[in-house]
C-alpha positions in Angstrom: 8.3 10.2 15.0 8.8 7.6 12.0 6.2 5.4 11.1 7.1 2.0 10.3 4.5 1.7 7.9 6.1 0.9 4.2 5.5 3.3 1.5 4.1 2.2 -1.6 7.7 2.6 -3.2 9.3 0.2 -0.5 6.7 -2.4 -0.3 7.7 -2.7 -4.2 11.2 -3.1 -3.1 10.2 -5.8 -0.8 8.4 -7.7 -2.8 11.4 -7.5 -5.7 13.9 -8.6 -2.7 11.9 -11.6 -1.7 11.0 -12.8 -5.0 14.5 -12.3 -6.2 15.7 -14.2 -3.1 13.5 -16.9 -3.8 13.8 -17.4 -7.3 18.0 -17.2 -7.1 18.8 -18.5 -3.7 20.8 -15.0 -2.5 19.2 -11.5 -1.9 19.5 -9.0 -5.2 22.7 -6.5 -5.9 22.0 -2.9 -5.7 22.6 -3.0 -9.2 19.3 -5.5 -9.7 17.2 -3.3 -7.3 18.3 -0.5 -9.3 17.2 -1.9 -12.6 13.9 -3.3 -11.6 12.9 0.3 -9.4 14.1 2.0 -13.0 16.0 4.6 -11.0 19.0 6.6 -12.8 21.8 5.2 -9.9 22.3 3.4 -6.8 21.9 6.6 -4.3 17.8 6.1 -5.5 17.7 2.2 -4.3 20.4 3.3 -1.1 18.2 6.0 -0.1 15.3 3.5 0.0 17.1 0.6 1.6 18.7 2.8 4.4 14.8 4.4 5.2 13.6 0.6 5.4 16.0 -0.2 7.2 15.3 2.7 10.1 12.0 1.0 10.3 13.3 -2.4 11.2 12.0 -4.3 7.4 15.5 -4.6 6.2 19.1 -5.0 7.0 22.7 -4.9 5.4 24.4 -7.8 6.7 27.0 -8.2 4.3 28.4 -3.8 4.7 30.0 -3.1 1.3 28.8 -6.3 -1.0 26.7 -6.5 -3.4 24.0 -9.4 -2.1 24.6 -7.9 1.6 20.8 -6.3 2.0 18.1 -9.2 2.8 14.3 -8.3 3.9 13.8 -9.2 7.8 11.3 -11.5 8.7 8.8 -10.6 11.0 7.5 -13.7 13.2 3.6 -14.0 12.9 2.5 -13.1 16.2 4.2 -9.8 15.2 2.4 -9.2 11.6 -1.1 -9.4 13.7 -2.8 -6.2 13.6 -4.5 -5.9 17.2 -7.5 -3.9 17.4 -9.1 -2.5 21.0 -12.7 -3.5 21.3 -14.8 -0.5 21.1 -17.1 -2.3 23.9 -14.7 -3.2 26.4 
């Protein structure tokens, strides 16, 4: 079974994605996610997108373009961490 916990690697990728999105108004190329996780070519960031994407944090909307992989928001209620009460 996969987690859908992030890896350290990923949650780097995240953050680049959202702050890129933010700052330029469209998600980053491959090419940009390339650059800023300083791998030698795209099959490093691929490989990465396509395992966050197996646990639901991103998706290719756009198959084939350069801006097509966006971060998927998570609604709140979802991000809660629920714990069991030890007493109950």
């Amino acid at each position: 079974m996969t987690s859908n916990v992030p890896t350290p690697r990923q949650l780097e990728l995240l953050d680049f994605m959202r702050t890129y999105h933010d700052a330029n108004g469209l998600p980053p190329a491959l090419r940009d996610m390339m650059i800023h996780m300083r791998t030698r070519g795209l099959s490093g960031v691929i490989s990465l997108l396509v395992a966050m994407e197996k646990k639901n944090l991103v998706k290719n909307v756009r198959p084939g373009r350069a801006h097509g992989w966006v971060v998927v928001e998570r609604k709140e209620e979802d991000e809660r961490e629920t714990f069991a009460c030890p007493h109950c």
